[in-house]
N, C-alpha and C positions, 0 to 999 in steps of 0.2 A: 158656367152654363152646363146644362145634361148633355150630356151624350154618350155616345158609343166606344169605349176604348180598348186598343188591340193592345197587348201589355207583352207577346212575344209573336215569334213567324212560329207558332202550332197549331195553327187552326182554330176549331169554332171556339175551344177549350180557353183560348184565351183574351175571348171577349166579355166584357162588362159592363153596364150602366154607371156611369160615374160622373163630375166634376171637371172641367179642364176651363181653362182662360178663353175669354172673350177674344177669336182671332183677331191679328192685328191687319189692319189696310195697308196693300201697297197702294202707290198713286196710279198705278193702272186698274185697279181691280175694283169690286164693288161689294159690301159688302149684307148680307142679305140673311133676312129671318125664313128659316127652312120650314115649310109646311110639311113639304111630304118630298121624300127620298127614296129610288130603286135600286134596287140591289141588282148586283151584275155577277155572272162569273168571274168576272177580273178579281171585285170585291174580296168573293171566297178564295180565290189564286194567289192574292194579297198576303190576305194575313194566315196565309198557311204556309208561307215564303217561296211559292214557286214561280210566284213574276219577277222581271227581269229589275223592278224597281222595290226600294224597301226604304219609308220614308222614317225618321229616326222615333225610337218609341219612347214612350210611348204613343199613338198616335187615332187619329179618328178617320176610319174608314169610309168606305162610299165616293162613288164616283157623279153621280147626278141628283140632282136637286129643282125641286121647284117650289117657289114662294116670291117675297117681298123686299122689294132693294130698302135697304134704313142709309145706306151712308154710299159715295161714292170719292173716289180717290180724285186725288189734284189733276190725275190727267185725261180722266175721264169724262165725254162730253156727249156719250151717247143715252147717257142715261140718267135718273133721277131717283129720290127717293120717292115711294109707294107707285112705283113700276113694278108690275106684275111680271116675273121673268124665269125664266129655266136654265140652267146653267151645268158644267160639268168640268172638272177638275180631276186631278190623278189621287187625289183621295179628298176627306175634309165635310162628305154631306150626313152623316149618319149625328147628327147635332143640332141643337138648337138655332147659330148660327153659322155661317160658313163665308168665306171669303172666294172668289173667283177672276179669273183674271176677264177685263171686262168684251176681249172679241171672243172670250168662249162663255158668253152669255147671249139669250134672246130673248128678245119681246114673247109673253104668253100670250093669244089670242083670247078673248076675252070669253071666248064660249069653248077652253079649255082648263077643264078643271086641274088643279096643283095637285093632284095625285097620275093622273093620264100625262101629264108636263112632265114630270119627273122623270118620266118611261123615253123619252122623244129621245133626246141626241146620241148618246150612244150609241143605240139599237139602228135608229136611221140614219142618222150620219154615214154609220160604217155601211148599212146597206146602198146609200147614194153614192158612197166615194166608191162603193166596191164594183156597183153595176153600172153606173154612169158615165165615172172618171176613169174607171180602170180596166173595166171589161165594154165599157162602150155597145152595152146590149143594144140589138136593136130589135122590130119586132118582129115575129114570127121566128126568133131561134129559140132554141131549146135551150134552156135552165135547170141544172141540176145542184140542189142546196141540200150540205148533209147537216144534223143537228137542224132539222126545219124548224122545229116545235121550242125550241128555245129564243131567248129575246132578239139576238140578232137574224137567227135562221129565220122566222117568223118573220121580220122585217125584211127579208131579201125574198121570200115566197110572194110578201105582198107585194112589193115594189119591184119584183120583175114583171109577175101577174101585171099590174098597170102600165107596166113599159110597153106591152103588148108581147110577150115571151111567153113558150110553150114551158110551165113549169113540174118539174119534177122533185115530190121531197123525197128526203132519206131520215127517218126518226130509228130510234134504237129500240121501240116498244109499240104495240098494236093502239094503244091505249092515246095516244098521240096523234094519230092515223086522220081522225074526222077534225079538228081544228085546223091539221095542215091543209086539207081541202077546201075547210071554210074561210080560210085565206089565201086560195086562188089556186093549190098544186091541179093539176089535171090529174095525177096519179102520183101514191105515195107507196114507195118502198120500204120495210123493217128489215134493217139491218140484221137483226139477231136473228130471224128467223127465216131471211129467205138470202137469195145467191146477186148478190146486185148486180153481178156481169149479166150473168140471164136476163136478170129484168128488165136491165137497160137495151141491153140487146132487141129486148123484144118490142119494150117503148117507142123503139127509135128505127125499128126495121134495120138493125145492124147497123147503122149509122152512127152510134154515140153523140156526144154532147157537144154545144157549141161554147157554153160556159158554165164550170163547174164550182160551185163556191163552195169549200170545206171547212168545215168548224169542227173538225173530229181531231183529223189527223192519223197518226199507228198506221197501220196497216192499211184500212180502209182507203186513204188515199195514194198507195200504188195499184190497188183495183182502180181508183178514179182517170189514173193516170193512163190506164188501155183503153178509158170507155172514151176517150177525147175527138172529137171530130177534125176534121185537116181545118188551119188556121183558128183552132177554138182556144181560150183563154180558162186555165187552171189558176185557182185562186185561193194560195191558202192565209184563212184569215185569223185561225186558233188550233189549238190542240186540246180540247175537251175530254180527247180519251186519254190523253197525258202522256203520249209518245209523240217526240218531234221525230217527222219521216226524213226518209233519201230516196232519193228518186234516181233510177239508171236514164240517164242524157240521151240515150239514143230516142228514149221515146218519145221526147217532145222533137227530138231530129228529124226522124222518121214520117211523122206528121206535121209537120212544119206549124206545130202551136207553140203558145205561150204558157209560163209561169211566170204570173202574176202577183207579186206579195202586197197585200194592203197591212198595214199598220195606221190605221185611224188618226190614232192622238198625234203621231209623230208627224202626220200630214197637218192637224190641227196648228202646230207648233210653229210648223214651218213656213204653212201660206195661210197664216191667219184670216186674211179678206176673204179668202176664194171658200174657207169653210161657213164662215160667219154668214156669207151667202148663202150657202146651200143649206146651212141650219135654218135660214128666214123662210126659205123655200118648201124644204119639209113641214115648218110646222103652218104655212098657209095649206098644204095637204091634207094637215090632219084637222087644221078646222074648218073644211071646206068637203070634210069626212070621204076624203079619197085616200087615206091611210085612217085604220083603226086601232093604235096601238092597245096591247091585251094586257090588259092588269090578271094576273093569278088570281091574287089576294091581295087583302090589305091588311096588316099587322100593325100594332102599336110599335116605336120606338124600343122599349126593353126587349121586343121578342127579337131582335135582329138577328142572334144567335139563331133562333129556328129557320128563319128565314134563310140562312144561311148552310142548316144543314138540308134545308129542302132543294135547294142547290148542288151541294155534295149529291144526294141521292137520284137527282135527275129526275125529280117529280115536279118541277115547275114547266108550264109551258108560256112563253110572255114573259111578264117581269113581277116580282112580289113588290109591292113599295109601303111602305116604311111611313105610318101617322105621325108626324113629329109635332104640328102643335093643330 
């Protein structure tokens, strides 16, 4: 079957359109013709070897998927073939077919198209487990999300927005500014270009934040770490700017808040029901269009590479996804 293959951990350099075997089925899993596929920054983290996972090469990248169940495993009893479904896995969607295990798959709502599918779980998921489960927003606190304008920052702008939270973004370019607003920020801050303690300062009447969600990382998050309100939750979910932080203890001491680590998948893995839930949950959101997940673009299958450096350069806002058939 065609697909996408990562042939070393160097980056875009080492991806290509090629040939590889029809995945095989476990009895849990389901196996499924890939319509349309998004690309993550994980994806580009992946195969440039800087995640903490490296699956043996050569190997086929992509983490979400949306299309059509053809076969289902022996132990599988949720589902069928020609079940419309979206799915997501630690790599395996950038292909014709793909394999999944079957509680990290869901039903597609039928007036959700396989390209908008494709975009849903990772993005929201992490944004549900991040604001729901783990920071337990409620409404009328303040929300501060950095990397707004990217797939998952975007998905926690709009899914605090709905929670009923005072939302605040943090993007790294002016050019990003009016998307994060048209997904719910009350006011967006540029990082490059302006002093974020001031701004927060000024947003909050010296108050700081009640929950802060980081997808940057480096530096920027020990500035996040003095703008924190007493009992507010710090939440780091990535490191986008490519330095993992330390934080000095006194300051969540001092203030008697939290740091809070979400790791998504690893939640996926471990309480499979309680995700598989909140994945069914999400996507009655988004066909019921009280979430709008934001397609970039949509590329064919061979351009994944570009896809992928438009990632590297930080000019995606949403998610790019991938025409596979």
């Amino acid at each position: 079957m065609r697909a996408v293959l990562c042939t070393a951990f160097e980056g875009i350099k080492s991806l290509n359109i090629g040939e590889t075997a029809e995945p095989h089925l476990r009895p849990d899993e389901v196996l499924i013709d890939v319509y349309a596929a998004s690309v993550s920054y994980m994806d580009y983290l992946m195969v440039s070897g800087g995640y903490q996972m490296r699956p043996p090469l050569p190997y086929v990248p992509g983490t979400d998927a949306a299309g059509v169940i053809v076969a289902v495993g022996s132990q599988v009893d949720r589902f069928r073939p020609g079940d419309r479904v979206t799915c997501e896995a630690w790599y395996g969607s950038f292909a014709e077919q793909m394999t999944a295990k079957a509680v990290r798959t869901s039903r597609l709502p039928d007036n959700v198209d396989f390209g908008v599918g494709s975009t849903v779980l990772h993005i929201y998921l992490t944004a549900y487990y991040t604001l729901v489960d783990r920071a337990r927003v409620e409404p009328g606190e303040t929300v501060l999300v950095t990397g707004a304008a990217g797939g998952v920052g975007l998905a926690c702008i709009e899914m605090a927005h709905m929670l009923g939270a005072r939302v605040i973004g943090a993007v790294g370019s002016a050019a990003k500014t009016a998307i994060v607003r048209d997904y719910g920020a009350e006011a967006v801050i540029n990082y490059s270009s302006e002093d974020v303690r001031d701004r927060v300062k000024a947003l909050t009447g010296g108050e700081g934040v009640d929950v802060c969600v980081d997808n940057v990382g480096g530096g920027l998050f020990g500035t996040l770490a003095r703008l924190m309100r007493w009992n507010g939750r710090l939440l780091p979910v990535g490191f986008a700017g490519g330095e993992v932080p330390s934080l000095p203890m006194n300051l969540p001491l001092l203030k008697n808040y939290s740091i809070v680590g979400v790791f998504t998948g690893a939640w996926a893995d471990r309480f499979p029901d309680q995700s598989s839930h909140a994945a069914d949950k999400v996507l009655q959101w988004v066909s019921e269009g009280k979430l709008r997940p934001h397609v970039d673009r949509v590329l064919p299958l061979e351009r994944a590479a570009e896809a992928m450096s438009a990632i590297e350069n930080r000019s995606v806002a949403g998610r790019i996804v991938l025409k596979v058939r």
